[in-house]
C-alpha positions in Angstrom: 121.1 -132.7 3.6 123.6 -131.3 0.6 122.0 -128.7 2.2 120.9 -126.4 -0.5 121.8 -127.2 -4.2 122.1 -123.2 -4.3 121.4 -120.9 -7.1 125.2 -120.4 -7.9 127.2 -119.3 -10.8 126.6 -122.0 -13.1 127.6 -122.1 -17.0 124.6 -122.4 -19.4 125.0 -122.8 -23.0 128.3 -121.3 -22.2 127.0 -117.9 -20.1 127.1 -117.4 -16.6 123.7 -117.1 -14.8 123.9 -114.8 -11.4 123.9 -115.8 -7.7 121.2 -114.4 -6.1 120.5 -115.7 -3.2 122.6 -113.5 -1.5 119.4 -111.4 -2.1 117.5 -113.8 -0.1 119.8 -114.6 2.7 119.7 -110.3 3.1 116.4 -110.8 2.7 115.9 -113.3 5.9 118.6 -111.0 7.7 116.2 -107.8 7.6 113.3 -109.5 8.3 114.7 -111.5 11.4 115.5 -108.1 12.8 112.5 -105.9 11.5 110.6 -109.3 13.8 111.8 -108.9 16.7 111.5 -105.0 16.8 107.8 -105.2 16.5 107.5 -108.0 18.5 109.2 -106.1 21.2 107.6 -102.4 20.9 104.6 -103.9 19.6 103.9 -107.5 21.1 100.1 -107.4 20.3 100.4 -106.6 16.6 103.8 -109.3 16.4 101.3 -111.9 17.7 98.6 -110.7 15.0 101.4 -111.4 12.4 101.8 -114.9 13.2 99.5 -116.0 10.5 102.6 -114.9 8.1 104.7 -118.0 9.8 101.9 -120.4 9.9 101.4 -119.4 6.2 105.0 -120.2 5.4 105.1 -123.2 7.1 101.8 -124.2 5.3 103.5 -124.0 2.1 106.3 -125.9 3.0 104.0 -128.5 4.8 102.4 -128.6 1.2 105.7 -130.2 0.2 106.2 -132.2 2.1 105.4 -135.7 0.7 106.5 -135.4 -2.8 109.8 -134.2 -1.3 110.0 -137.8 0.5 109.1 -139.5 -1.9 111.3 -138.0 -4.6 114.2 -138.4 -2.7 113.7 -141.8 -0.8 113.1 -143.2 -4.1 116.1 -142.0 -6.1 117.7 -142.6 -2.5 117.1 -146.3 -3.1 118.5 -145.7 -6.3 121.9 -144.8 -4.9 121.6 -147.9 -2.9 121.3 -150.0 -5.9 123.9 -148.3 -7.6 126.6 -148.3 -5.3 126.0 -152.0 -3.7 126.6 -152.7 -8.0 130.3 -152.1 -8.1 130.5 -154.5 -4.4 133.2 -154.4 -1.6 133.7 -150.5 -1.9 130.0 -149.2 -2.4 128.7 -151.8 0.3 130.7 -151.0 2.9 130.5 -147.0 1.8 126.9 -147.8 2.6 127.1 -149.7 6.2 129.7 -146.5 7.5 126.8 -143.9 6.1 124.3 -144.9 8.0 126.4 -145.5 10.9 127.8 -142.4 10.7 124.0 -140.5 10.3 122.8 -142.9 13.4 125.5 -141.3 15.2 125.5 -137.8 14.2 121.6 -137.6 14.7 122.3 -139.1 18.1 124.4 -136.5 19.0 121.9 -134.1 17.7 119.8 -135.8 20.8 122.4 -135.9 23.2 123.0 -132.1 23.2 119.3 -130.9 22.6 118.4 -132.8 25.6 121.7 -131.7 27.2 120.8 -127.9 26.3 117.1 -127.9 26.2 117.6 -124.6 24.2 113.5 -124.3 23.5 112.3 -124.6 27.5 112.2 -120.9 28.1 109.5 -120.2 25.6 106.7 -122.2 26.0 104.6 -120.5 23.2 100.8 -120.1 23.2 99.5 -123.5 21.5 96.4 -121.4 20.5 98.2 -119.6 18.3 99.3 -123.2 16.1 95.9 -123.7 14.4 96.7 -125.8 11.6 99.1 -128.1 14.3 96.0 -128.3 16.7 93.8 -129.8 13.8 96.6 -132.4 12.9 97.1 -133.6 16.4 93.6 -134.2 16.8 93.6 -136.8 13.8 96.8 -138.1 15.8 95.0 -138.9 18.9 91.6 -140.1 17.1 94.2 -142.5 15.5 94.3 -144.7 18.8 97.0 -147.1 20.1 100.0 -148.7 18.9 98.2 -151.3 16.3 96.1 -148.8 14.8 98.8 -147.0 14.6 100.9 -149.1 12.7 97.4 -150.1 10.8 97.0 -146.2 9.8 100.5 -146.4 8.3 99.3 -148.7 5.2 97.1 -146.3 2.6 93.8 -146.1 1.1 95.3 -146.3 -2.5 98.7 -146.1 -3.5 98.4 -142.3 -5.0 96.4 -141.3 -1.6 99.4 -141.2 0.1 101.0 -138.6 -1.7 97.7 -136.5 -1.6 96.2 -136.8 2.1 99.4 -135.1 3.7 100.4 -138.3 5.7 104.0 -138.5 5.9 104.2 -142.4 6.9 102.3 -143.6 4.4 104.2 -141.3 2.0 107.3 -143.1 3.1 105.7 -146.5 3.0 105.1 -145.8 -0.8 107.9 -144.4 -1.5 110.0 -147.4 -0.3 107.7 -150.0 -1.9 107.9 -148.0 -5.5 111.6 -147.4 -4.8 112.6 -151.0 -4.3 109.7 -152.5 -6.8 111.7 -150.1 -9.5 115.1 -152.0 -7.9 113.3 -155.3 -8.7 112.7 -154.4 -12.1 116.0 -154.3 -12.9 117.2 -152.5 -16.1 113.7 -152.0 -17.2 113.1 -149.9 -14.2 115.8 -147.5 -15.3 113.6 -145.1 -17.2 111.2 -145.0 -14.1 114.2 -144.1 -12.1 114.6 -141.2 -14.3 111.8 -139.7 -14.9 111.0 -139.6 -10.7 114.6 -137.6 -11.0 112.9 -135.3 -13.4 109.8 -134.9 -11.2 112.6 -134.2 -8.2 113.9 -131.6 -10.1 110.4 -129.9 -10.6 110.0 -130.4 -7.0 112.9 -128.6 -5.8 112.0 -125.6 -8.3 108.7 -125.4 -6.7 110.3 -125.6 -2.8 113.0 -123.0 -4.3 110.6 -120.6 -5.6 108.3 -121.1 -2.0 111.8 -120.0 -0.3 111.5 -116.7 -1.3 108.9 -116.3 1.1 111.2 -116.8 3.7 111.8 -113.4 4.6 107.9 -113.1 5.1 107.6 -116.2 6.8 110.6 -115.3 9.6 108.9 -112.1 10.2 105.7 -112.8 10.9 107.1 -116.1 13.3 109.7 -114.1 15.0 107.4 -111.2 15.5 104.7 -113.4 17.0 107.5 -115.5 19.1 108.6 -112.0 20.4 105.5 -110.7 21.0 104.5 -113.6 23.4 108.0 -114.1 25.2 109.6 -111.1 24.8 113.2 -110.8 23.6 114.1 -114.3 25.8 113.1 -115.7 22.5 116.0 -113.8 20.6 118.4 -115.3 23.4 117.2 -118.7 23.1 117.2 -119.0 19.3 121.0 -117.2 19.9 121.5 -120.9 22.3 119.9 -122.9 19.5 122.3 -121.6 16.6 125.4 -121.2 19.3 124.8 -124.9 20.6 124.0 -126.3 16.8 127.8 -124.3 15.3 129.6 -125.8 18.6 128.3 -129.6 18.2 129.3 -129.3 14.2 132.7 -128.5 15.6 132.7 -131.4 18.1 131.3 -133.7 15.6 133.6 -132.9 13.0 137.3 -132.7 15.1 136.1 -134.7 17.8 134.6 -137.8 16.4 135.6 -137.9 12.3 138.9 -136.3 13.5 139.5 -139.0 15.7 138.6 -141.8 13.7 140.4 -140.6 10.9 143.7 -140.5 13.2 142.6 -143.9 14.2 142.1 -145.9 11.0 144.1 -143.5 8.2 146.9 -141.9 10.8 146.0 -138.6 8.7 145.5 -135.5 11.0 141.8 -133.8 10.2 143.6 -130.5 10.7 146.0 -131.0 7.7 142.6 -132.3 6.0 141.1 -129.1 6.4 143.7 -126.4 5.7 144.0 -129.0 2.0 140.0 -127.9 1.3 140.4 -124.7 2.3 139.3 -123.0 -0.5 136.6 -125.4 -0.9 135.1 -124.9 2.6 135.6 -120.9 1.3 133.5 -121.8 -1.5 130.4 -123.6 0.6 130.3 -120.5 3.1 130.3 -117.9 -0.3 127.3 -120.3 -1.6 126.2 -121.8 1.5 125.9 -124.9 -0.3 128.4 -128.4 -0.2 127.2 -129.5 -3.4 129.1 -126.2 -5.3 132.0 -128.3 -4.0 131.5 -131.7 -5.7 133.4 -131.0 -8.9 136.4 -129.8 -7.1 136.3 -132.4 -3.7 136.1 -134.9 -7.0 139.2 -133.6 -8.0 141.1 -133.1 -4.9 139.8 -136.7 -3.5 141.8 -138.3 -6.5 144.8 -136.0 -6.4 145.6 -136.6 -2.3 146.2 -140.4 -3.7 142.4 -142.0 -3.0 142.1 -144.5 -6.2 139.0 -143.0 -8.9 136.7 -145.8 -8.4 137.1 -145.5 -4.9 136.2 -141.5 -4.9 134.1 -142.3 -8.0 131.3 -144.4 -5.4 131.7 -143.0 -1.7 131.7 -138.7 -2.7 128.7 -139.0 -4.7 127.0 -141.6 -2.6 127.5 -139.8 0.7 126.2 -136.3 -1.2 122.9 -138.4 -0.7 123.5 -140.8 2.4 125.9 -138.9 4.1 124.3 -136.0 5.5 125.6 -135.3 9.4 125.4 -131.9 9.7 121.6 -132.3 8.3 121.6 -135.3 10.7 123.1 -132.9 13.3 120.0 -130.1 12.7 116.9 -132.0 12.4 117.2 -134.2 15.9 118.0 -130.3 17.5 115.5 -128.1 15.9 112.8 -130.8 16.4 114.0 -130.8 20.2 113.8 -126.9 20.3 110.3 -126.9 18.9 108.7 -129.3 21.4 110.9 -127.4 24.1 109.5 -123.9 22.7 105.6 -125.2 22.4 105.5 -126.6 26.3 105.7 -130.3 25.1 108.4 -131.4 24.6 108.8 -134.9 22.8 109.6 -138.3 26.1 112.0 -141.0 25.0 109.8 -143.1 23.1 109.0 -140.1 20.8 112.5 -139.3 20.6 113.8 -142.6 19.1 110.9 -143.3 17.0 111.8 -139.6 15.6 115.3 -141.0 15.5 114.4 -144.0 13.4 112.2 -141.7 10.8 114.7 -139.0 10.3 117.5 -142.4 9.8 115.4 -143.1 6.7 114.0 -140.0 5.7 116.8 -138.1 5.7 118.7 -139.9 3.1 118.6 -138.7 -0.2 116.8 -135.9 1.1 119.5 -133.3 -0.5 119.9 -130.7 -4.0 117.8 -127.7 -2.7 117.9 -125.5 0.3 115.2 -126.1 2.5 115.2 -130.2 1.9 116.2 -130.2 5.5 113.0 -128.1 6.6 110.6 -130.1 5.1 112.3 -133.2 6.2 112.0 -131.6 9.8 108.0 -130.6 8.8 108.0 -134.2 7.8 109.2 -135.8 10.7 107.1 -133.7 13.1 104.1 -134.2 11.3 104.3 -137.8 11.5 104.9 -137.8 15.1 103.8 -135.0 17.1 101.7 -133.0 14.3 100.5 -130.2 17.5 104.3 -129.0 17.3 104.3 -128.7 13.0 103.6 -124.8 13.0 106.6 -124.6 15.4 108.6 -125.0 12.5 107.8 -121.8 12.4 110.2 -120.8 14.7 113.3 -122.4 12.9 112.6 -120.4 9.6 113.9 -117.3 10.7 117.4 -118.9 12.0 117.4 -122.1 9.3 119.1 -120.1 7.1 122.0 -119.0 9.5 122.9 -122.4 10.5 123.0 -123.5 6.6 126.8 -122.9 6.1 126.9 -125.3 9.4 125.3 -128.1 8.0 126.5 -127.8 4.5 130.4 -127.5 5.9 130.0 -130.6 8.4 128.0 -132.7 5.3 131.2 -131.7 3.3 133.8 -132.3 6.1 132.2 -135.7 6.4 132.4 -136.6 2.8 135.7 -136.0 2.7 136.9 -138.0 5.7 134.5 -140.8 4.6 136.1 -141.1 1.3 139.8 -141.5 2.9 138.8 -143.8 5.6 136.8 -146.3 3.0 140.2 -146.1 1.1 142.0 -147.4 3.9 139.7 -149.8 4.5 139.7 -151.4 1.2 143.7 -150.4 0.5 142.4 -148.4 -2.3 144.5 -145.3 -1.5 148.2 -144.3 -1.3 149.4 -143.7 2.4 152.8 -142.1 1.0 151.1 -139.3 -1.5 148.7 -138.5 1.1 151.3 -137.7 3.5 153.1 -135.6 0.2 149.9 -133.7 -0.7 149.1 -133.3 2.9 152.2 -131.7 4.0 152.2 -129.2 1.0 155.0 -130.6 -1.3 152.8 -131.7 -3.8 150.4 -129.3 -4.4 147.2 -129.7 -6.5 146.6 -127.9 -10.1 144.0 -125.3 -9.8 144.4 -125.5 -13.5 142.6 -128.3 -13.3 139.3 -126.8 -12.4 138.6 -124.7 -15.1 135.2 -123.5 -13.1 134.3 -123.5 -9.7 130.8 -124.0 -10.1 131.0 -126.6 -13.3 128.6 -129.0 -12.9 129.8 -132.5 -12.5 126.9 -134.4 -14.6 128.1 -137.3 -14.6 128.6 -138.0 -10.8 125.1 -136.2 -9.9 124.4 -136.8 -6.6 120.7 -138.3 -6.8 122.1 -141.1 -8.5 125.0 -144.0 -9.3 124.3 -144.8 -12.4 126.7 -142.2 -14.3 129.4 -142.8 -12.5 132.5 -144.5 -14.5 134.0 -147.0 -12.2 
């Protein structure tokens, strides 16, 4: 996920609008906090608040499939847009999903690993809504109805009845019937992108619930298990930070040696300010314009940085990759069922294609995660619950490893397709030819015409 298109300092008719969702993550802060104390002093009134979480989740539930859809469409879009300009967007492609497959593996390896969730082992009376769901799953019957139950009633009852596979099914039917179209399909394209966009205002303004939501889930969590809960959401976020770090100097570093010879260490100390900038707006996408910039300037040719940055703001997601395989893990750990093999890599395969494009807002990645649960195991759904009160703290995480990623992607496809200059790199790299902060006029300019959602602006 660019996990969270935040509300930063952007110019508007030349003015500066106000970050506030420092407010929010304050917000989340207090009420994590104000959870646990009455879930602890008070454990029968924290598990009469649990309504406030199931509430929450409800909402975000609620968006769940015109989220999908939005974004697998326009994600198609990308796909059409980049395999356009050939040898560098297809093979941008192949190493993006790669690269997801891996990082959500990983995401597997260690949650299994871990099992951060097992302590808890909440009271499944308490997920009401979850408990209806999973008794349409089970009335659903074996593998062929299953499959059967994926096709819907009417193309627009998909996006109404709440079922997440049959909301994907459309959505990659309309997305690659627009593809067939061709040029005439354009306007389509862009008018789902302007339906996105009233989407993600929606999920935005249900956000600001979160503070109301993690208190009422972290009181009830507390009031049932007692302050083991605190600990194990404390493994959850610990185990989530240290697999980033793995992830991004273990296995991009090392690639990066292998295939570029360019250290990931010298990478990092040259985006510096940029990875300062994600953690002040926890948000990768305020740091398109300038990884844009600083992409070209380390010697990467512009039509090469032109396809793969903006591309991989929508494919390219690890660190969301990274979170949604873990916090589903430490859901079905925390509500005594946790998810067999089977489960794990059909989950596997739905957050593969769910995930991409699934990025511009915060809290894309939780409804993917509602999403993915829901079309599984829907008795675990109101544990999602559990993941609002901590979601936001892992945000600079997953926004820093989808940026880290980006960047390393962008230098290894030049190598590959000799579209980048081994000698400047090893100039810029080692500090003697610095880059022009003139350059950037504005941190937080947008960079219209290499939006994320979609290809067809960029000039290659």
């Amino acid at each position: 996920m660019i996990e969270g298109h935040s509300m930063s300092t952007t110019t508007v008719r030349g003015e500066k609008r106000r970050d506030r969702t420092h407010w929010l993550y304050i917000g989340v802060i207090i009420a994590v906090v104000a959870g646990i104390a009455v879930g602890w002093l008070a454990p029968e009134t924290g598990k009469s608040l649990g309504v406030l979480g199931t509430m929450f989740v409800d909402l975000i539930k609620m968006m769940i499939s015109p989220v999908i859809f939005c974004t697998i469409v326009l994600g198609i879009g990308s796909v059409r847009a980049a395999a356009s300009v050939g040898r560098i967007g297809g093979l941008a492609l192949i190493y993006f999903v790669g690269m997801s497959t891996v990082a959500l593996a990983i995401g597997l390896g260690v949650g299994n690993l871990l099992d951060p969730g097992s302590g808890l082992t909440l009271d499944p009376a308490n997920a009401g809504s979850g408990a209806e769901l999973a008794e349409k799953a089970h009335a659903a019957g074996g593998t062929v109805d299953f499959i059967a139950s994926i096709i819907p009633t009417s193309l627009l009852s998909a996006l109404t009845e709440g079922s997440v596979l049959q909301t994907l099914f459309v959505a990659l039917l309309v997305g690659f019937a627009i593809q067939g179209i061709g040029k005439s399909g354009e306007p389509i394209l862009r008018g789902i992108g302007h339906l996105q966009k009233l989407v993600f205002r929606i999920l935005t303004m249900i956000l600001w619930l979160a503070p109301i939501g993690a208190f009422g889930a972290i009181a009830n969590v507390v009031g049932q298990t007692g302050l083991s809960a605190v600990l194990q959401l404390g493994v959850l976020m610990i185990a989530f930070y240290l697999t980033c770090v793995v992830f991004v100097f273990g296995v991009l570093g090392s690639l990066l040696r292998a295939v570029s010879g360019v250290s990931v260490f010298k990478l990092v100390k040259y985006l510096a300010r940029e990875y300062l900038l994600i953690f002040a707006t926890s948000s990768s996408e305020s740091a398109l314009p300038r990884l844009i910039a600083k992409m070209e300037h380390l010697g990467v040719q512009r039509t090469t940085v032109g396809v793969v940055v903006p591309t991989g703001y929508s494919f390219n997601l690890d660190g969301t990759a990274i979170y949604l395989t873990m916090a589903a893990l430490f859901v079905s750990d925390a509500m005594g069922s946790p998810l067999n093999m089977g489960e794990q890599l059909s989950l596997l395969l739905f957050m593969i294609v769910a995930s991409k494009g699934a990025a511009g807002v915060t809290g894309a990645g939780l409804a993917t995660l509602a999403g993915g649960l829901q079309s599984h195991r829907p008795d675990l759904l109101d544990g999602v619950g559990l993941i609002v009160g901590v979601d936001r703290f892992m945000s600079e995480a997953r926004a820093v490893t989808n940026f880290s990623g980006n960047a390393i992607a962008t230098l290894l496809i030049g190598t590959w397709t000799k579209s980048v200059d081994r000698e400047r790199v090893d100039e810029v790299l080692s500090g003697r030819l610095p880059f022009d902060e003139s350059m950037m006029v504005d941190d937080h300019e947008p960079a219209p015409e290499r939006e994320p959602a979609s290809l067809e602006k960029v000039s290659v």
